[in-house]
N, C-alpha and C positions, 0 to 999 in steps of 0.2 A: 504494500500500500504506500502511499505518497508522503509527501511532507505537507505541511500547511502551516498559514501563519496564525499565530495565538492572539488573532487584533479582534475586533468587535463580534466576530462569529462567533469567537474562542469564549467571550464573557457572556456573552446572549445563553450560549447555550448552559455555562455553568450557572447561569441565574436560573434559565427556565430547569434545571436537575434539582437545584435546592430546592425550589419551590415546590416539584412535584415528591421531594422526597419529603414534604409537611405532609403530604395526603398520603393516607391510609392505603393501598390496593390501586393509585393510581397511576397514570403514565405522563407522559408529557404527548399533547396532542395535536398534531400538526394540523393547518389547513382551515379553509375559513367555516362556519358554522350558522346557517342562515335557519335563523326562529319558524321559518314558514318550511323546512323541508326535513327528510328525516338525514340521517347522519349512519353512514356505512363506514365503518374503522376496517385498515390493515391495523398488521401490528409490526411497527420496526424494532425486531430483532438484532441490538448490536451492542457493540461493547463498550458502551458509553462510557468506564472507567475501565482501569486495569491495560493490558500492553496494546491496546489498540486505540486508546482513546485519543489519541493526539490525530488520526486521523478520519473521526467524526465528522467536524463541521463540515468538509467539503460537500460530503456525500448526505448531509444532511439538507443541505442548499439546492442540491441535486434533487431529494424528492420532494423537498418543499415547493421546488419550481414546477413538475409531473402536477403536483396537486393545486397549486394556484390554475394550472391549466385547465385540465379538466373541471375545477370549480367555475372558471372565468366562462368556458365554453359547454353551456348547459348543464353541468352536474353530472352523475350517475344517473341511469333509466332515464325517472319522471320528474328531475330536478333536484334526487338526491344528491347531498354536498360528500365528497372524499376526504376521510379525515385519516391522520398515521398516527398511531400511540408507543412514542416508544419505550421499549423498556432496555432494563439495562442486562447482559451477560454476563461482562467480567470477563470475555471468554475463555468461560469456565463451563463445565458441562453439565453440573450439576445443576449450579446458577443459571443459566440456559433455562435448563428444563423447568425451572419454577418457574421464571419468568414467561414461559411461554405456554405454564400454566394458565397463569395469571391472564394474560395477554386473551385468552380465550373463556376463561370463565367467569371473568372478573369486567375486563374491558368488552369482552363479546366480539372480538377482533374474527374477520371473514377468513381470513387470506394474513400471510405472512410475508414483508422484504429481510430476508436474512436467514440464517446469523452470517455472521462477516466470518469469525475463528470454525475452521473445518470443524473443533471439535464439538463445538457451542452447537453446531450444523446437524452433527451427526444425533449428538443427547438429545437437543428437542425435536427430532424429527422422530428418534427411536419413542421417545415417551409420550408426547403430544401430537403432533403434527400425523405420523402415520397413523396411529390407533383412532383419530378424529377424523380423519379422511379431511387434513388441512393440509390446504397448498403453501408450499416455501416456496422461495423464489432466493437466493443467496446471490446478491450480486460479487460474493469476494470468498469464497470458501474454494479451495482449490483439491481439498488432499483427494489422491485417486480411490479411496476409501467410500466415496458419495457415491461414485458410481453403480456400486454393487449391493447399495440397499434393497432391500425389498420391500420398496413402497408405497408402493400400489398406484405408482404414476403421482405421486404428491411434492416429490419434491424432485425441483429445477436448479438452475445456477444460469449465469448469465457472464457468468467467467468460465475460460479454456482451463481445464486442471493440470495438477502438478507435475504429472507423466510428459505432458508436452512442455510446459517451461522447464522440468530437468533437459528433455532433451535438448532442447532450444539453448538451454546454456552451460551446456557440454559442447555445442558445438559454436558457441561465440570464446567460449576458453582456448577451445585448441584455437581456431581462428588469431587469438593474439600469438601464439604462440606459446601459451602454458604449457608445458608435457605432464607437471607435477601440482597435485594440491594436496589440499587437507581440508578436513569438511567436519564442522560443528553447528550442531543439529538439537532445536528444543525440543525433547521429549515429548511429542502429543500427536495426533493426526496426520496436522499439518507439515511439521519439523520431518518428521519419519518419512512421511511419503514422498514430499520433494525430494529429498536424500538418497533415497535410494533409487529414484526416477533418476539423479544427476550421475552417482557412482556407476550406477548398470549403460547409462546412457555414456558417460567421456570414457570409461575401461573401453566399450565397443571402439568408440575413436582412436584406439592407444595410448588416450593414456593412463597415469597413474595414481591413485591414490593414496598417501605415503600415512594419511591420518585421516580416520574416522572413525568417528562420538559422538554420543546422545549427551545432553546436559540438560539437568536440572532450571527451571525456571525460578527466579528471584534470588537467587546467589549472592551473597558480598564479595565472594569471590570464585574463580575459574583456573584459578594461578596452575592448579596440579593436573586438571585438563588439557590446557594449553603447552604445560612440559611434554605431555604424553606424546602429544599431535604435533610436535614439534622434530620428537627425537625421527620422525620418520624426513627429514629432510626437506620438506616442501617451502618455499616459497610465500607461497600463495596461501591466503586460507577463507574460505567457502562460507562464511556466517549465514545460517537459516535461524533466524528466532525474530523475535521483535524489538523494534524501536522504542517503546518505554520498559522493558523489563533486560534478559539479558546483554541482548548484542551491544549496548553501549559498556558493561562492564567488559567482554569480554575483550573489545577491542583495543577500551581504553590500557586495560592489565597486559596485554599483548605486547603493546608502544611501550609502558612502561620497562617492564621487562627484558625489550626484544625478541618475543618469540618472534610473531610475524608483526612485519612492518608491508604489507600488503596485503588489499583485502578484498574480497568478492562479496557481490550482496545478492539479496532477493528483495519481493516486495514487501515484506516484513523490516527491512530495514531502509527502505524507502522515505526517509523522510529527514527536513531541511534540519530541524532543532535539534536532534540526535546529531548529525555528520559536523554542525556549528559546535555544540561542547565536547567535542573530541577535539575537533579545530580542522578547520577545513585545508591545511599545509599538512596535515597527516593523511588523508585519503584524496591525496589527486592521486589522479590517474583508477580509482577505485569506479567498477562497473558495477551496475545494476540492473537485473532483468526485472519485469511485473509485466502484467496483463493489462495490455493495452485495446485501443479503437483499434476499428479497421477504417484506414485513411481514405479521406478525400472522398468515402461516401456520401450521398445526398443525406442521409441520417444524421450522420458528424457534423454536416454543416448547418443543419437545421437546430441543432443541439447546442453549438458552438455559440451560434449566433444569439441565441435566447437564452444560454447562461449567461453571456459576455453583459446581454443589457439588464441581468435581474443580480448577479454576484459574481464580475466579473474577478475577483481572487481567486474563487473554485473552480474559475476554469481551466481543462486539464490536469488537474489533478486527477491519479489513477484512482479508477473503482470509482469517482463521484460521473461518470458517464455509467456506470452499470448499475450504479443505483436508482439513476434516474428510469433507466429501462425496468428495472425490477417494478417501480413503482407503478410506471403506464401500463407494462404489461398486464398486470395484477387488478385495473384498472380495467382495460380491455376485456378481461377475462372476464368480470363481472358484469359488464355492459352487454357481451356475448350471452352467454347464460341468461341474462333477463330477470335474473334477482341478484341477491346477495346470501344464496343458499349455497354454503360451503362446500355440498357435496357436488355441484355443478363446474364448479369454479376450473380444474381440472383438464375438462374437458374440452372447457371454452378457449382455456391455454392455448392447449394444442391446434385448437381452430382461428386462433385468428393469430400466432406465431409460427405457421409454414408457408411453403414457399409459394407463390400464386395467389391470386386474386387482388385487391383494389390495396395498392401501396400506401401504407399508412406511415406520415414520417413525425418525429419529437414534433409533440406543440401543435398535430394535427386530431386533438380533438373531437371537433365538429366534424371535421370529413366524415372520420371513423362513427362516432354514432350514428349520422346519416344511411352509411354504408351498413351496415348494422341493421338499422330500422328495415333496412332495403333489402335484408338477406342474400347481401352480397359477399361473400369469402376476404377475410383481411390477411394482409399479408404487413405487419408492421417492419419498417426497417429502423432499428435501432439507433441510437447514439453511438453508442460501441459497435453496432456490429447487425446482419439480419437475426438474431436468435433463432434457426431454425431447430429444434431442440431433437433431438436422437433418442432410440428407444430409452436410454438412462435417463435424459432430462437433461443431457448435455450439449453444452454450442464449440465448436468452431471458435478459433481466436486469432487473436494477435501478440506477441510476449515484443514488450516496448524493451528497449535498452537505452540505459542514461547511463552518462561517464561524468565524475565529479570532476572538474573543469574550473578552479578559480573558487569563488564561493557558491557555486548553485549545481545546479545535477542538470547537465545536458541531456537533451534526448538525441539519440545519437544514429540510433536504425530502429526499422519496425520489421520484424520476424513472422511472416504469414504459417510458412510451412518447412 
């Protein structure tokens, strides 16, 4: 996930968390609320505290914008208003799963955008989400692990998984000329599955893996890790964890030390305030894979255009374009179906996110209920991407690549296939 700045979105959003953590069983509720109509809740599913939370607002901006839209252009059905309650993870699994208890029995949420953390993904879909016949939608949950649930078609993703960005940055490693790494990896879904997607993916390349390890999440320290991963010779070293919990220890203790003084990221360590208190003269030259758009689509630019004029900081930030899909889509799907009956919602996915019929693009709305009304076939093409989803629930992607460059994260190439 991306970096963002900590300026008036960053405070908006910790005002409106206190506030809702005064109230009892509540959530924070996105999206306007009109006295005269009824009111159809998602539920945002994410990690609003804990090692993801620095990359919220964006993607919060992102479905706020989804939802002013479709409120702006007739509502839901018959005028119904769309509203998002989020709740919080921790991305935590257990945490997850209450929360999206919650989110369902409490808030009475339709349809869910999330979780963001694979594992968060995995818990409340295992405990709520499949046994409810509720639809997920994850704009950010990567690990190859999602694919293989058995979930009776409930849950989605709107990001390419961790199998393809290991391979994708296996083969931008050797590309620089790497032969040799070392790979530390946070113990969970996430951490495990990209790891071994990268290890089995750059060994097929030739090359080498001289270290790799699971580590613990919240450490004070990694010192006897980093010795281990060290003694195998590499260079280079492969950080999979997150930006507000391990990877800023692990790097910093690394520099400190000199085990490794160069470093590999994912999208987990994506982000500007982590790479600034290391200090950005420690990681030049340091690359970074995430799941990115697919460029220069008529989607991206309709998307582009309508972030730019409503919260023009979030835009481009990774995952706040799949958020925003997650929201419309989830959106569509219930204007398809013709209620707000969970057990529809599903189905309606699938029929108006394949491929064929009347092109629905970001911030088109009006077309789409028309179309709709019309019983005409949607085909939405995303922000990110067409989401045409595959028997898993899976899309097709793009893995972005940024090189630290000075004080900012270049984006540098975009990875189709």
């Amino acid at each position: 996930m991306s970096g963002t700045k900590l300026g008036a979105p960053r405070r908006v959003l910790r005002a409106a968390i206190a506030t809702a953590a005064s109230i009892a069983g509540a959530g924070l509720v996105m999206g306007a609320v009109s006295a005269q109509s009824a009111e159809i809740k998602i539920g945002g599913l994410w990690g609003v505290t804990g090692p993801v939370s620095k990359f919220i607002p964006p993607l919060k901006d992102a479905a706020d914008l989804a939802i002013k839209q479709v409120n702006e252009q007739g509502g839901l059905l018959k005028g119904d208003t769309l509203a998002m309650v989020l709740a919080d993870t921790k991305c935590d699994g257990k945490t997850s799963s209450a929360a999206a208890n919650k989110l369902v029995n409490i808030n009475k949420v339709v349809a869910i955008n999330g979780a963001l953390c694979s594992g968060a993904t995995i818990a409340a879909a295992n405990t709520v989400g499949i046994p409810g016949g509720l639809v997920m939608i994850s704009p950010a949950s990567t690990a190859p692990a999602i694919s293989t649930l058995d979930d009776k078609d409930t849950v989605f993703r709107v990001v390419p998984p961790d199998d393809f960005q290991g391979k994708i940055l296996a083969r931008v490693i050797k590309k620089r000329g790497i032969n040799t790494i070392a790979i530390t990896y946070i113990q969970n879904d996430y951490g495990k599955g990209l790891a071994e997607a990268l290890k089995k993916s750059y060994e097929a390349l030739g090359g080498k893996v001289a270290g790799y390890a699971a580590h613990e999440a919240k450490k004070a320290s990694y010192r006897s890790e980093l010795a281990t991963l060290k003694k195998g010779g590499a260079t280079h070293l492969v950080v999979i964890a997150y930006a507000a919990d391990s990877a800023p220890v692990i790097m910093r203790q690394s520099l400190e030390r000199g085990y490794f003084r160069k470093f590999i990221g994912v999208d987990g360590v994506n982000e500007d305030s982590m790479l600034a208190k290391i200090g950005w003269q420690n990681v030049q030259g340091m690359f970074i894979t995430n799941g990115g758009s697919i460029p220069g689509t008529d989607g991206e630019k309709a998307y582009n255009a309508a972030m730019k004029a409503y919260k023009p900081d979030s835009l481009g930030k990774p995952f706040a374009a799949n958020a925003y899909d997650a929201t419309f889509l989830l959106a569509l799907a219930i204007e398809k179906a013709g209620s707000a009956d969970r057990s529809k919602i599903g189905a309606a996915l699938r029929a108006i996110a394949g491929p064929g019929g009347t092109v629905i693009l970001p911030g088109q709305w009006a077309k789409a209920k028309k179309a709709i009304a019309a019983g005409q076939k949607i085909d939405y093409q995303g922000a990110a991407g067409p989401h045409d989803f595959d028997k898993a629930g899976d899309v097709a992607g793009v893995i972005d690549v940024f090189e630290v460059k000075g004080k900012k994260r270049v984006l540098v190439e975009k990875i189709a296939k």
